[in-house]
C-alpha positions, 0 to 999 in steps of 0.5 A, a space after each residue: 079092106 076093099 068093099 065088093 058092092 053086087 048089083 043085082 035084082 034076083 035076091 038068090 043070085 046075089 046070095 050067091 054071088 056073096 057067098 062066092 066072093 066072100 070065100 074067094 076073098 075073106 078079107 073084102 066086105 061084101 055088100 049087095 043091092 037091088 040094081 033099081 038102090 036109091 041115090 045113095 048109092 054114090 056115097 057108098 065106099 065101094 072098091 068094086 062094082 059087080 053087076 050085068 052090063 045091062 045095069 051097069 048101063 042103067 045106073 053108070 052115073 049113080 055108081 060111086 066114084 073110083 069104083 072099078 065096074 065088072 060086068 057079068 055077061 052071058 054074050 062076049 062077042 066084039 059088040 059086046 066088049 066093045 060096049 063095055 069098054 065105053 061104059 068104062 067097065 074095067 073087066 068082063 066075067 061070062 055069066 053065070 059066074 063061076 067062082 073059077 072065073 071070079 078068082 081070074 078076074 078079081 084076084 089080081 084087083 084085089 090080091 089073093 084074100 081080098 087085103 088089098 088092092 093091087 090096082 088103083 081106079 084112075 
């Protein structure tokens, strides 16, 4: 069962964003952190990263090793894409995320449910 770990400081939108992925993907075990989470976060078994570009930025280091990373951003321009690329980000969401946009993005990362991962980090 893949584990979805949302990073993001606003407790409603994280709420949000929980419940969103839950109802996508009933199967993956949801989790959610504060961006500034302590040093454990690395130890976490954690398929996928959701978080802004700008915390993907702030913590990349401390992420858990083999996570795939999906930023949200509100910006999707050249410079952008180009940021996210060297961060290592796998994929790219416009915020405010939809659950429209979710299901684009993760379903093929994660099959239709949630049961399985159709692709491996590398």
């Amino acid at each position: 069962m893949p584990t979805i770990l949302i990073l993001e400081d606003d407790a409603s939108t994280r709420d949000a964003l929980a419940a969103m992925l839950g109802e996508l993907f009933p199967r993956a075990h949801v989790i959610g952190a504060r961006v500034d989470a302590g040093p454990g976060l690395a130890e976490r078994d954690v398929t996928l990263v959701l978080a802004e570009l700008d915390a993907v930025e702030r913590v990349r280091r401390r992420l858990p090793a083999g996570a795939l990373v999906i930023a949200l951003t509100r910006e999707m321009g050249p410079d952008t894409l180009l940021r996210a690329e060297a961060l290592g980000v796998a994929a790219s969401v416009r915020a405010p995320a939809t659950t429209q946009r979710l299901r684009v993005v993760l379903e093929p990362m994660l099959g239709r449910d949630g049961a399985s991962r159709a692709l491996d980090p590398e």
